[in-house]
N, C-alpha and C positions, 0 to 999 in steps of 0.2 A: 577293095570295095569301091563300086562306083558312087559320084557323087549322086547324095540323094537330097529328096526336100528338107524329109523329115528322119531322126532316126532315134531309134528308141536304145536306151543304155539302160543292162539292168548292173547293177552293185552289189556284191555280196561282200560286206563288212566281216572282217575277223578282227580281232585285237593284233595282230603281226601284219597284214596284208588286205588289200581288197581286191578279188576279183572281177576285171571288166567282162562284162561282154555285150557286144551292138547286134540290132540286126534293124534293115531298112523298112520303110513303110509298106514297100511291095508287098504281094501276099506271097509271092513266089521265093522273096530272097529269103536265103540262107544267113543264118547265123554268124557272128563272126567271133572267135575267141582273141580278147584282147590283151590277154594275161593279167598281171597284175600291179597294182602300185600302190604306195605307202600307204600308213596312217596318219602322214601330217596331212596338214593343210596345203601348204605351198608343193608338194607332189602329186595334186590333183588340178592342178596348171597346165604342164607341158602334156599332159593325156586331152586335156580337157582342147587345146586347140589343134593336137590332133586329129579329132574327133569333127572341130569345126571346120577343116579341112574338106571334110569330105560330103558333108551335110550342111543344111543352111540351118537345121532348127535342129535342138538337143530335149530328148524328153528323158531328161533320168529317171531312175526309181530306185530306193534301196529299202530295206527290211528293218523294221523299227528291231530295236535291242542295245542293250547294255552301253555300247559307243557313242550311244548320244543323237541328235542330231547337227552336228556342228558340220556333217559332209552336205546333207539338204544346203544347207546356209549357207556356205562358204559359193557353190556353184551358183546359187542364186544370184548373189552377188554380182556373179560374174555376167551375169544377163543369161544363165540359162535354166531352163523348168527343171528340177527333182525336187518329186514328190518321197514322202518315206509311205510304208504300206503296211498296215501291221499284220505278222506272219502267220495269226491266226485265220484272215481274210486267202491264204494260199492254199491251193488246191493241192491236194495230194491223192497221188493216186495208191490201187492196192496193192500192196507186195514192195512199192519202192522203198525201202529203207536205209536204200546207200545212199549217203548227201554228201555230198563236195561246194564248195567255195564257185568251181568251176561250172558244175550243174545249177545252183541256184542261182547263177547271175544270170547263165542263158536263160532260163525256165521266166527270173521277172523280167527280160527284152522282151523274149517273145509274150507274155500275159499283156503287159504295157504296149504292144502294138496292137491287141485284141480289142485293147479297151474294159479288159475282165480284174483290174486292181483299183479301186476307190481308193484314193489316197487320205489318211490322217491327216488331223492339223497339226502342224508346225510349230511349238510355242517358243516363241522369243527367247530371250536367252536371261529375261530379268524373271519371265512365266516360268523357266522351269528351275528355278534356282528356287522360289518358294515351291512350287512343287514338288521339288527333293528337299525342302526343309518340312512341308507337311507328311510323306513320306515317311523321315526320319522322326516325325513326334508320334504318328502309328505304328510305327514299329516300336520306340519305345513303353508305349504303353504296353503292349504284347508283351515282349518282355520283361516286365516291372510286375503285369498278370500271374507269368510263367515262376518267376522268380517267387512272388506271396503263393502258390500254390505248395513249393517247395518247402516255404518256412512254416504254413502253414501244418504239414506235415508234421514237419520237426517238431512242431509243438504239441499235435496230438498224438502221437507213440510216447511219449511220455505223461500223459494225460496232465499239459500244465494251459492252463486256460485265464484268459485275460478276464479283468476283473472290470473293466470297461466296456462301454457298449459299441462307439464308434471304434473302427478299426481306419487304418491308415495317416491318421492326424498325430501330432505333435505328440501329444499323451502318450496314445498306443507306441509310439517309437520310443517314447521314453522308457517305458512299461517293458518292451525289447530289451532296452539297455540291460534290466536289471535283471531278467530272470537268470536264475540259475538252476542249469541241469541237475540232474539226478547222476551222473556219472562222466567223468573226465571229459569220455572220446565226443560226444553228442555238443558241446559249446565250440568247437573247430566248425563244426559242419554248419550250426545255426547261426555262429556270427558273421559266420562267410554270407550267409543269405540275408541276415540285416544291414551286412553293408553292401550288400548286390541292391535291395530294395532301395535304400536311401542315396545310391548312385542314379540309378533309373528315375528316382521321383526328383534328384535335382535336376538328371538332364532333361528331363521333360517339361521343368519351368523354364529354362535356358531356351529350351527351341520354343516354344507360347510365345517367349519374349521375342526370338530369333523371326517368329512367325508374323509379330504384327507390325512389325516396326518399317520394312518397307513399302506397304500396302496405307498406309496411312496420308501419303503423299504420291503416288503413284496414281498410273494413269487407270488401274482398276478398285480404286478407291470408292468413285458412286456405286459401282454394280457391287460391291461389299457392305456400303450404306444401305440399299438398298434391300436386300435381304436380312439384314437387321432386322428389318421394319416387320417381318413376320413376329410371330409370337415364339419366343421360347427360342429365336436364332441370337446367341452371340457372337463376337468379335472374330474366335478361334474358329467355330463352328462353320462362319460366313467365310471365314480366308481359305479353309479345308475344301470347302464347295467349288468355289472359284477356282482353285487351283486342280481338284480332279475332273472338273467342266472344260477347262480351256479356254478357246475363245469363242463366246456363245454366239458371233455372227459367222460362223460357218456352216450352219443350220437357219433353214428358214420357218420350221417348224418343229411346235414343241416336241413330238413324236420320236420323231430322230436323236430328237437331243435326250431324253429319257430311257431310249436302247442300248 
């Protein structure tokens, strides 16, 4: 490839491999297949000057998913632009249904020289570590739902019904403890489910805890005092927001931020 100004790299991330490939700012040039290099970190070095070899300016781009953003960051670092792009924002055409590593890296080169991929924000690496612990207390809750729907069951084919009003509090667990089936097989299946529930309801105080504890000192601490200050917003509730908002100065208006 000739030296060019600018040149666009798109990335297609797998868990074993990522596929390169470049192509230049020309509208005429052709694609270039770069093959492929690690998942570490320090294996996106020797490609990465490469690449600055033959170009003065590097526009990466890679497809948000499961890997993370640590390839975005680590390039950054290095003084050069990639952006991540989320894979819903990608064109597909009709009929294509074969996808390759090798096809979708060329496919975000060439979109990234268009100008046709909006890039996502980036969350730091302290932003998304509460945002995989709020994550993780939504999911728990799901399944802790999943789980009393099942015991709940258990309890009505055998028509044994609680003598209490609230459900899920101290009592009612207690109340769990004691009942006894109507026939052997039926107390396997429902204690399994009383201690499925009371696993779910402690890990989900664990992460609450897990949740607020570095936000309290941190540098998104007012934008979380701040949304307090509505009615009816608590601690968990404001750290949950923050954390699936991101960084709210990537938007200049409220509009965008709300799509």
């Amino acid at each position: 490839m000739h030296h060019s100004s600018t040149l666009s790299v798109g990335l297609a991330v797998h868990k074993d491999a990522i596929a390169v490939a470049a192509v230049a700012k020309d509208h005429d040039a052709e694609g270039l297949d770069l093959g492929t290099l690690g998942t570490r970190p320090c294996d996106s070095d020797p490609r990465g000057r490469q690449l600055q070899a033959t170009a003065t300016h590097l526009v990466c781009i890679s497809a948000a998913g499961p890997g993370g953003d640590w390839l975005s960051r680590d390039l950054t670092k290095t003084g050069q632009v990639c952006g991540v792009v989320a894979p819903s924002r990608l064109p597909q055409k009709a009929g294509a249904r074969v996808n390759t590593d090798r096809r979708d890296a060329g496919q975000l080169a060439r979109l990234m020289r268009a100008g046709d991929l909006p890039p996502v924000s980036v969350p730091a690496v302290a932003d998304e570590a509460m945002r995989d612990r709020s994550r993780a207390r939504d999911e728990t809750l799901h399944d802790r739902q999943t789980v009393t729907f099942r015991l709940n069951a258990c309890l009505r084919r055998p028509e044994i019904r609680s003598t209490g009003r609230a459900t899920g509090g101290p009592a009612h667990r207690r109340w769990l403890r004691a009942v006894v089936c109507p026939t052997p097989a039926p107390p396997i299946v429902f204690q399994a489910e009383v201690r499925a529930v009371t696993a779910h309801t402690a890990r989900r105080q664990r992460l609450d805890q897990a949740l607020q504890e570095p936000v309290t000192a941190g540098r998104l601490c007012p934008v979380v005092d701040a949304l307090q200050a509505l009615r009816g917003v608590q601690l968990t509730v404001a750290v949950t927001t923050v954390a699936a908002l991101g960084d709210l100065t990537r938007v200049d208006h409220p509009r965008p931020l709300m799509k």
